[in-house]
C-alpha positions, 0 to 999 in steps of 0.5 A, a space after each residue: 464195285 458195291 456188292 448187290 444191294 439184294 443177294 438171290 439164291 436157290 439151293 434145294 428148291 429153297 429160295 434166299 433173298 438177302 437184303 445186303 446193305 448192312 452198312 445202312 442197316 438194310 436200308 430199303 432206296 430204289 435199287 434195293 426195292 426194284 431188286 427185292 420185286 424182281 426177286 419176289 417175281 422169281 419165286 412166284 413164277 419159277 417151279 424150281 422155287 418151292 419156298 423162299 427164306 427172306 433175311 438182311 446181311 448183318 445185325 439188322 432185318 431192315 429199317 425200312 425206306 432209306 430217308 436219305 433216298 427218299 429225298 433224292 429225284 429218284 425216289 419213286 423210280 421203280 416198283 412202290 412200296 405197295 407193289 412190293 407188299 402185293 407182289 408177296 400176296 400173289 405168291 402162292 408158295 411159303 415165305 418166311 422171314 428170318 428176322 436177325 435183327 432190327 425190323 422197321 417200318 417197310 422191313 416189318 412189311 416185308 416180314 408181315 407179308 412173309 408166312 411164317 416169322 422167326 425172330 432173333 432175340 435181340 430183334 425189335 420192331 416197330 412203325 416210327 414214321 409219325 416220329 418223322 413226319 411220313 405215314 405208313 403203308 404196312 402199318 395201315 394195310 397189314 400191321 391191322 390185319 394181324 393184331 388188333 386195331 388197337 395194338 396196331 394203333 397204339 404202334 403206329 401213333 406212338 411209334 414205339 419199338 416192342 422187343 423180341 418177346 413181346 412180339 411174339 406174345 402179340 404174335 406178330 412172330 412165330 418163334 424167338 431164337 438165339 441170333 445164331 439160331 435164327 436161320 438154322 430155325 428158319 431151313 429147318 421150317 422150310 425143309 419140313 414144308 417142302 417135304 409136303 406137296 407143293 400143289 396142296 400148300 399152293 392151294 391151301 395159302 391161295 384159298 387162305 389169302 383169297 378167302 380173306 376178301 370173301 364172306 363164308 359162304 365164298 370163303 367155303 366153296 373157294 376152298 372145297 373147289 381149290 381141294 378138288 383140284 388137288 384131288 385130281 392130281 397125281 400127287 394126290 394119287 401119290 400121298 395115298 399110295 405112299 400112306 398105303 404102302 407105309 412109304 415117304 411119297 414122291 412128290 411131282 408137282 403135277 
């Protein structure tokens, strides 16, 4: 019997979601999608879950859509490529993707809709799909959002794959690392954040991403209301005590 297409995870409060069909360079067909939205659910709605690392088996992150399974009768069974992306913006806890390799099409989206991007140096990116006669949903919906409309243009028209280092001067990534350090790099980020309060990173990524469809002045009062939550918290309470009395806090999520 295969092994499972996604591999799911939580040690320490960290969840690991592992794209696992290095044969096929991670290739994302139905099973693989309909794993990666259930996993992306679990870390959205389980309170065990403070942030979650999401990285592909082998030499490669992913290079998007099986095309091979996009052919077949089942291609659209299950959540959609969109729903994916969407499920990633409603999680109000970090992700990080820890980009080993290759990165494609809808495995950029998966890292786009990520939070913090650390790739190996031997990673490349790119949006070949013009190259194949298909459009793009992450290009469009998320590469646009991140650099300008004309380097994301110039991605998608050409379908062109920039290297690791170029990707992080267009910051598209946050960090370049030797392929052995990626995932050290990336526990190494999510152990600092989970260090910090889980109710204020939980207010300060939905008053950012929420904020994004609003114009300033709603942009504003959304944050102020969401930091007025976090006031009222006992975790709150507990980063003053803890500062006062010169000691780590003690974080209770509540």
């Amino acid at each position: 019997m295969p092994d499972k297409e996604v591999i799911y995870e939580i040690k320490e409060g960290i969840a690991y979601i592992t794209m696992n069909r290095p044969e096929k360079l991670n290739a994302i067909d139905p099973p693989m999608r309909q794993l990666l939205w259930d996993s992306f659910q679990d870390v959205k709605n389980n309170p065990e879950v403070r942030c979650a690392i999401v990285t592909g088996a082998g030499r490669a992150f992913s290079t998007g859509h099986d095309l091979v399974a996009m052919a077949s009768a089942r291609a659209n069974e299950g959540p959609t490529t969109g729903d994916l992306y969407v499920v990633q913006s409603q999680i109000y806890k970090p992700i990080i993707a820890a980009i080993n390799g290759i990165c494609l099409a809808q495995g950029c989206g998966i890292a786009l809709g990520s939070d913090i991007r650390i790739a190996s140096s031997g990673a490349q990116f790119g949006w070949p799909q013009a190259k194949r006669g298909i459009s793009s949903v992450s290009g469009p919906a998320l590469l646009s959002q991140v650099v300008p409309r004309n380097i994301a243009f110039e991605f998608l028209f050409t379908g062109d794959f920039v290297d690791a280092q170029k990707a992080l001067q267009l910051m598209l990534v946050n960090y370049v690392v030797e392929p052995d350090e990626v995932m050290p790099k990336a526990e190494e980020m999510a152990q600092k954040i989970i260090a910090n309060a889980p109710l204020s990173i939980a207010a300060i990524k939905e008053a950012a991403i929420k904020g994004s469809e609003m114009g300033l002045e709603e942009r504003v009062a959304f944050a102020q209301a969401k930091r007025d939550e976090v006031l009222k918290t006992e975790d709150a309470k507990e980063g003053v005590r803890a500062f006062a009395e010169k000691r780590a806090p003690v974080w209770q999520g509540r």
